[in-house]
LOMARRO-565647 format. One record per residue (C-alpha): x, z, y; residue in one letter. Coordinates in Angstrom, 1 decimal. Layout:
// residues N
<<X, Z, Y>, "a">;
...
END
This chain:
// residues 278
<<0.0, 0.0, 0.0>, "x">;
<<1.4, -1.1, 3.5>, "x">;
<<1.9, 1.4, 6.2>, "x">;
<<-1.4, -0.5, 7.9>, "x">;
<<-3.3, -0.2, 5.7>, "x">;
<<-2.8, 3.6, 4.8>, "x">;
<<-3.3, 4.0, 8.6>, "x">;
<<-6.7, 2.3, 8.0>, "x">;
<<-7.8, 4.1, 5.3>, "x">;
<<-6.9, 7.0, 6.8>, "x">;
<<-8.8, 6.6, 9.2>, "x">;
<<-11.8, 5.4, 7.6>, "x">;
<<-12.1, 8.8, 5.9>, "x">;
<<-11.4, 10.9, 8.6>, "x">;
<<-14.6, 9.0, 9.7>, "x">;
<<-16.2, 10.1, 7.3>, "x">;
<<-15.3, 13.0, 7.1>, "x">;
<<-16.7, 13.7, 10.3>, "x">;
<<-20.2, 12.1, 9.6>, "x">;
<<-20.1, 14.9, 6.6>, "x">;
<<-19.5, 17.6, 8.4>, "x">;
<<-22.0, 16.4, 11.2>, "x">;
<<-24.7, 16.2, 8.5>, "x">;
<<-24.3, 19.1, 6.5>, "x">;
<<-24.4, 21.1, 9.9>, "x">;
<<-27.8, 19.9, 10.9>, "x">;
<<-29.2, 19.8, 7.3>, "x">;
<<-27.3, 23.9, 7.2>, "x">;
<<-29.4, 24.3, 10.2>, "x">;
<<-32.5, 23.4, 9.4>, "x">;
<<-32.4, 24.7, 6.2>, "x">;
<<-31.8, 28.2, 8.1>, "x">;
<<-34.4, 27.7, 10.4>, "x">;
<<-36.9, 26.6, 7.9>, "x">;
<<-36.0, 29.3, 6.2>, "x">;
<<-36.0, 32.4, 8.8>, "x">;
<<-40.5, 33.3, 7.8>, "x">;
<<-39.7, 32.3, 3.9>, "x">;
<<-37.5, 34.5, 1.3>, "x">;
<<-33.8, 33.8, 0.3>, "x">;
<<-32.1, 34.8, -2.4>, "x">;
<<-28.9, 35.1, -3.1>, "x">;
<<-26.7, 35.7, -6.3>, "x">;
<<-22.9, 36.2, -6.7>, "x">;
<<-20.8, 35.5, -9.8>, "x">;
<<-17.5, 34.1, -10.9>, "x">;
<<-16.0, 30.9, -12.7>, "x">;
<<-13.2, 29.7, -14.4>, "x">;
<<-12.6, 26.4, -16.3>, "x">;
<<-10.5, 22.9, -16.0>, "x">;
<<-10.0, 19.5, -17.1>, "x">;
<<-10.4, 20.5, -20.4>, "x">;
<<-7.7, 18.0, -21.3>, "x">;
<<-8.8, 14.8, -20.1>, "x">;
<<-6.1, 14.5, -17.5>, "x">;
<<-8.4, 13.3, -14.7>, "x">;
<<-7.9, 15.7, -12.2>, "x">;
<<-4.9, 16.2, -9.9>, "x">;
<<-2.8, 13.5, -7.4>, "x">;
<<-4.2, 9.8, -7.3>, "x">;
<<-0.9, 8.4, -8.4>, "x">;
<<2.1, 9.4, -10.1>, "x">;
<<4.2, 6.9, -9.5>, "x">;
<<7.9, 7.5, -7.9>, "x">;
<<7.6, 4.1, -5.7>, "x">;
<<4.3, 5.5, -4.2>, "x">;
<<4.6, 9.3, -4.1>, "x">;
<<7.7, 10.4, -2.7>, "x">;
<<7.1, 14.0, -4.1>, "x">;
<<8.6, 13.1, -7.4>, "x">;
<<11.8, 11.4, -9.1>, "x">;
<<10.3, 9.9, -11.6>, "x">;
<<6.7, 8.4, -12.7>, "x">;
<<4.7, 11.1, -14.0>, "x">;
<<2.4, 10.6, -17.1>, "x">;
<<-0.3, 13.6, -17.0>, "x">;
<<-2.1, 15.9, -14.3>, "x">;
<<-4.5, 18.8, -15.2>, "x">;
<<-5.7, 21.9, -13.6>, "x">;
<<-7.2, 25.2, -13.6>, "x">;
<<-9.7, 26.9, -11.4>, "x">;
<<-11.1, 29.8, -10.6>, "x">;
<<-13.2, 31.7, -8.5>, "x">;
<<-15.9, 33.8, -7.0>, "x">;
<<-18.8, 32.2, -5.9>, "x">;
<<-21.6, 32.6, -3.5>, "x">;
<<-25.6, 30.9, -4.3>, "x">;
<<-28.1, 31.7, -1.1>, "x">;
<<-31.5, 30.0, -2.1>, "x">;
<<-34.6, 29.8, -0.2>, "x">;
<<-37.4, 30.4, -2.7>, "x">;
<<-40.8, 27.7, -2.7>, "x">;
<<-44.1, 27.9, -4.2>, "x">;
<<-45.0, 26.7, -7.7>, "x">;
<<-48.2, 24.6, -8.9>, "x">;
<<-47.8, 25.5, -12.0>, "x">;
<<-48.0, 29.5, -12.8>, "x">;
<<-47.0, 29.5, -16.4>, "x">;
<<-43.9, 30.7, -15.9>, "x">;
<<-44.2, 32.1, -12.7>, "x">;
<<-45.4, 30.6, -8.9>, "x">;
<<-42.1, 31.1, -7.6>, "x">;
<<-38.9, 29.4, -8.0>, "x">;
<<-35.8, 27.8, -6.3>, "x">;
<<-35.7, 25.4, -3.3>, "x">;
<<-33.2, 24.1, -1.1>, "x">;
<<-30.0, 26.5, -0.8>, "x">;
<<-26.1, 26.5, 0.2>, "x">;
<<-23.1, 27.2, -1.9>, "x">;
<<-19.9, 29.0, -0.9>, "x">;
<<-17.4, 31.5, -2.1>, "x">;
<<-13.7, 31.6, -2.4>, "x">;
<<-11.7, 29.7, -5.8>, "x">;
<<-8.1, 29.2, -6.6>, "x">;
<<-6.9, 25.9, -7.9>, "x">;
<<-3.6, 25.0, -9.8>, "x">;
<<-2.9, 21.4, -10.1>, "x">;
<<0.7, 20.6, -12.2>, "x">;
<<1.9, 17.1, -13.1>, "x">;
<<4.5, 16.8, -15.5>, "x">;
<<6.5, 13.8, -17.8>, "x">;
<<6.8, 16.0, -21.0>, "x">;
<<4.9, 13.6, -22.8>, "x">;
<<7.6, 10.9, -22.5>, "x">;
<<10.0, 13.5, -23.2>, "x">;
<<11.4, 14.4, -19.1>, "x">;
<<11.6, 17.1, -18.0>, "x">;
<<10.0, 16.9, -14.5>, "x">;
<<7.0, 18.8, -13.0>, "x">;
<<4.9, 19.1, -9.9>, "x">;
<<2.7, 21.3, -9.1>, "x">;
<<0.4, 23.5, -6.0>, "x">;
<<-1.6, 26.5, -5.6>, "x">;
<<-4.8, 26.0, -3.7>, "x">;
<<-7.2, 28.4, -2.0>, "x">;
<<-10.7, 26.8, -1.7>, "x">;
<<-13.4, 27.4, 0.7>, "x">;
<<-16.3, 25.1, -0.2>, "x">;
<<-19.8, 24.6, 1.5>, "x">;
<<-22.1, 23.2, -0.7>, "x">;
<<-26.0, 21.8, -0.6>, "x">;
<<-28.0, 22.8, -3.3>, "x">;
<<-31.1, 21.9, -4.6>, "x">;
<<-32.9, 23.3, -8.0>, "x">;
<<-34.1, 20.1, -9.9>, "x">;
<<-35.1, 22.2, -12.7>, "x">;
<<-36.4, 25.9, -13.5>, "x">;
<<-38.2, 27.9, -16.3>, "x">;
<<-38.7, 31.4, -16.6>, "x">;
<<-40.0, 33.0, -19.2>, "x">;
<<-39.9, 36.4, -21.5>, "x">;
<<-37.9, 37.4, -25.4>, "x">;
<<-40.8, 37.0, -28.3>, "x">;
<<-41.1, 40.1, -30.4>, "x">;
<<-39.3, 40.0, -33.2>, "x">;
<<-38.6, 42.3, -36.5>, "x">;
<<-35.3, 43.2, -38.5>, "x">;
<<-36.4, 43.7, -42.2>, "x">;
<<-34.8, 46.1, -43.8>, "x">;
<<-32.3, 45.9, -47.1>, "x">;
<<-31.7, 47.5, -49.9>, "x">;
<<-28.5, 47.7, -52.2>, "x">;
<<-27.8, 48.8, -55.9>, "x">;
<<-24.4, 49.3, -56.9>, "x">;
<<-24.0, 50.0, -61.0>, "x">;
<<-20.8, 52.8, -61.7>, "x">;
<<-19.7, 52.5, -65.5>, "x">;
<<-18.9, 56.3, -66.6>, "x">;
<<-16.5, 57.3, -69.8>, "x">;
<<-19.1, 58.0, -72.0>, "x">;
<<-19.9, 54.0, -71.3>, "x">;
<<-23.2, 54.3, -69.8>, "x">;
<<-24.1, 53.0, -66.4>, "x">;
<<-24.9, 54.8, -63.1>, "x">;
<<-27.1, 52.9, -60.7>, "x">;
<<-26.7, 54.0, -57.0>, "x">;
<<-29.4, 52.8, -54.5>, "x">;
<<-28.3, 52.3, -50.5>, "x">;
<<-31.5, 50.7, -48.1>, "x">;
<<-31.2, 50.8, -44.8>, "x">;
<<-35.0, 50.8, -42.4>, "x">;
<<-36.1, 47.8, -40.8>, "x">;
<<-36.1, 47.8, -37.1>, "x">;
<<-38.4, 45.9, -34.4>, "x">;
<<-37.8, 44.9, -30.7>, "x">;
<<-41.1, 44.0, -28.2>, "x">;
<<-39.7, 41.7, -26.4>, "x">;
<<-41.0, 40.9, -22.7>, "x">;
<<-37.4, 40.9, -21.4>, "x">;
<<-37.3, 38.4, -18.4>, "x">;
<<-35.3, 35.5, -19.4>, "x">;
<<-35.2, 32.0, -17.0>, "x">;
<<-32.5, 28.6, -17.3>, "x">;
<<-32.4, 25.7, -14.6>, "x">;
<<-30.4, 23.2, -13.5>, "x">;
<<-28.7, 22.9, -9.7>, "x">;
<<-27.4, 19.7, -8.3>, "x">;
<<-25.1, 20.2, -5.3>, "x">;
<<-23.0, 18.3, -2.7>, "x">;
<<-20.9, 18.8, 0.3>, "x">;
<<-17.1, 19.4, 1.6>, "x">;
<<-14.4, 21.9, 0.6>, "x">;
<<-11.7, 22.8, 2.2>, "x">;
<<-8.4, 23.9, 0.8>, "x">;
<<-5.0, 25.4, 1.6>, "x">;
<<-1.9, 24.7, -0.2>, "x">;
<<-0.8, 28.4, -0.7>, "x">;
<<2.3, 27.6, -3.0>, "x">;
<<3.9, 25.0, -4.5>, "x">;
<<6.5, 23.8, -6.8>, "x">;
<<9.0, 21.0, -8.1>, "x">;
<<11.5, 21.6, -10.8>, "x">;
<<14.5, 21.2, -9.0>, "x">;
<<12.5, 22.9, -5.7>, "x">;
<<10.4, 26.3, -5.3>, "x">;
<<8.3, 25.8, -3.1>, "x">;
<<8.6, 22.5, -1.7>, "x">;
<<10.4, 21.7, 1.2>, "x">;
<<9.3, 18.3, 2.4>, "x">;
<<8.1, 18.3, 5.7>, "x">;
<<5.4, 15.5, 5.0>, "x">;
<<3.8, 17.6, 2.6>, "x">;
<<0.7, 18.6, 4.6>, "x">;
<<-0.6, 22.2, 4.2>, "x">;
<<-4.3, 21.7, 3.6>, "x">;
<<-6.7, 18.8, 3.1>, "x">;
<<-10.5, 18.5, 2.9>, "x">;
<<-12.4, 16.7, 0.0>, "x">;
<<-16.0, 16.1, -1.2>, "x">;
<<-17.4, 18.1, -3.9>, "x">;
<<-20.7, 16.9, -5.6>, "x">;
<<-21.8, 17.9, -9.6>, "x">;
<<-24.7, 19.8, -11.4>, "x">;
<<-25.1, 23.3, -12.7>, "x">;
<<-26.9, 24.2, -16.0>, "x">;
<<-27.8, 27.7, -16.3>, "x">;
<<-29.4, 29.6, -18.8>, "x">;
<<-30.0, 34.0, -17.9>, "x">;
<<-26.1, 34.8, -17.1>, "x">;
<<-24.3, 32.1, -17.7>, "x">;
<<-24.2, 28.7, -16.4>, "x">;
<<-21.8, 25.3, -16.8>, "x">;
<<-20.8, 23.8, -14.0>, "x">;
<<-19.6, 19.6, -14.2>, "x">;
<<-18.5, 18.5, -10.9>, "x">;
<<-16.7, 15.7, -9.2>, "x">;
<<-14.0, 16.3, -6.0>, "x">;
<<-12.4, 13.6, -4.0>, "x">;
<<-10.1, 14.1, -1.7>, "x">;
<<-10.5, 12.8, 2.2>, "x">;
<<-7.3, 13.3, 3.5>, "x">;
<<-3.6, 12.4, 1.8>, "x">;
<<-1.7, 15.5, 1.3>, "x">;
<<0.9, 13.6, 2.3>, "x">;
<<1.7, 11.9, 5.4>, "x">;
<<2.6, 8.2, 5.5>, "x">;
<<1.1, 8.1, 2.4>, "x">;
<<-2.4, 7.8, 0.7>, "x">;
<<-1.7, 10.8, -2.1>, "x">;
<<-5.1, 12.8, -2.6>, "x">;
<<-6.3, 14.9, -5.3>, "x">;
<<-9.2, 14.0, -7.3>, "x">;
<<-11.1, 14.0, -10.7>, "x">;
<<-13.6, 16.3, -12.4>, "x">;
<<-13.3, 19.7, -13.5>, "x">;
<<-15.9, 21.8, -16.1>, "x">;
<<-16.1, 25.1, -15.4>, "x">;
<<-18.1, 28.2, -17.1>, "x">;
<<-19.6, 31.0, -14.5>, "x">;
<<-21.2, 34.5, -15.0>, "x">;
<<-23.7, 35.7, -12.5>, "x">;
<<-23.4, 39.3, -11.8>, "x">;
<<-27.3, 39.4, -11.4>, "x">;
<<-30.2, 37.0, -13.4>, "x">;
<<-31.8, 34.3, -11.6>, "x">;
<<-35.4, 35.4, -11.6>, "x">;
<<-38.0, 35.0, -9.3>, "x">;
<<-40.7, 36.2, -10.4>, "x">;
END
């Protein structure tokens, strides 16, 4: 890529970067205001996950000629993330009752995660890697596209019982006899799953950073912080939830160059508190 054009696209996505921010401020906004005679919700939890090995996440290119970072072309990136996380929902009638009139609207996502990205050559045998410590601020859109909560079905435990057969001197047999009672649970424990789509920008600061024959890097290009797009979908079901989601960088964390960091991630979160509504 010519010096031009990284100028152009560089500026093309500082564009849009700026139309992003303008819109997720008005949409933040009216959300807030919409919101100020209806009743939020919030939850907090963490999550921690990756690139489970797919190798699709970290710098755009690896190649000596075009990233001036390392030596020698790299042949794999991955990552690993985690966090604490931040869900503020404004809550919106139901039609249908069944499982309650109340459920998830429109809502923002925040919170504060830690990123490591490495790229390395150890699969060609070198022994060159790269790698940087994120902190990530993210504000994120969210809207529920899915919801259903619900209560545990009572349920019994038989019980058992065992024999066990001793054989004595005399030859004969003695036959011991072990049971054990059967047990039963109500139910009615609230129980509720959904699934979350969200969208918006991050922004992250490089907090460390590393080179095998540097620590931390020295390179004055290297730019301290960039800003990228995050969009994916949550599944949760009572505590847990599985998060897929997509970032693209905006800005190259280099400068005179167009390096960003992109790819998807998968990530498994714990709310500290059920998402019920009801």
């Amino acid at each position: 890529m010519t010096h031009s054009s990284t100028l152009v696209a560089s500026s093309l996505r500082q564009k849009f970067l700026k139309a992003v921010l303008i819109t997720v401020s008005i949409l933040v906004s009216t959300i807030i205001c919409v919101g100020q005679k209806s009743k939020w919700k919030s939850y907090i939890g963490i999550e921690a996950g990756g690139d489970l090995g797919l190798k699709t996440v970290g710098l755009s290119t690896l190649k000596a000629k075009e990233n001036p970072l390392v030596s020698n072309d790299l042949d794999r990136n991955y990552a690993f993330e985690f966090g604490l996380y931040a869900d503020f929902f404004k809550l919106r009638n139901r039609s249908n009752s069944t499982w309650g009139n109340k459920m998830p609207g429109f809502g923002i996502r925040t919170g504060v995660n830690w990123t490591f990205f490495r790229a390395d050559n150890s699969a060609d045998g070198g022994g060159e890697s790269l790698g940087f410590n994120y902190a990530n601020v993210p504000l994120l859109l969210e809207i529920c596209v899915g919801y259903k909560q619900g209560v545990t079905s009572a349920y019994t435990t038989p019980g058992t019982t065992t024999y066990k057969g001793t054989r004595n001197s005399d030859g004969s047999v003695t036959v011991t006899e072990s049971s054990t009672n059967s047990t039963y649970s109500p139910g009615g424990a609230k129980t509720s799953g959904g699934a979350l789509l969200y969208f918006g920008p991050q922004y992250s600061y490089l907090a460390k950073s590393f080179h095998s024959t540097e620590s931390p890097i020295a390179n004055t290009n290297l730019n301290k912080n960039y800003v990228s797009i995050v969009g994916g979908i949550i599944f949760w079901m009572n505590l847990i939830c599985f998060d897929f989601s997509y970032q693209k960088g905006l800005n190259s964390i280099y400068n005179g160059k167009d390096i960003t960091i992109d790819g998807f991630v998968v990530k498994l979160g714990i709310n500290f508190n059920r998402r019920l509504y009801n």
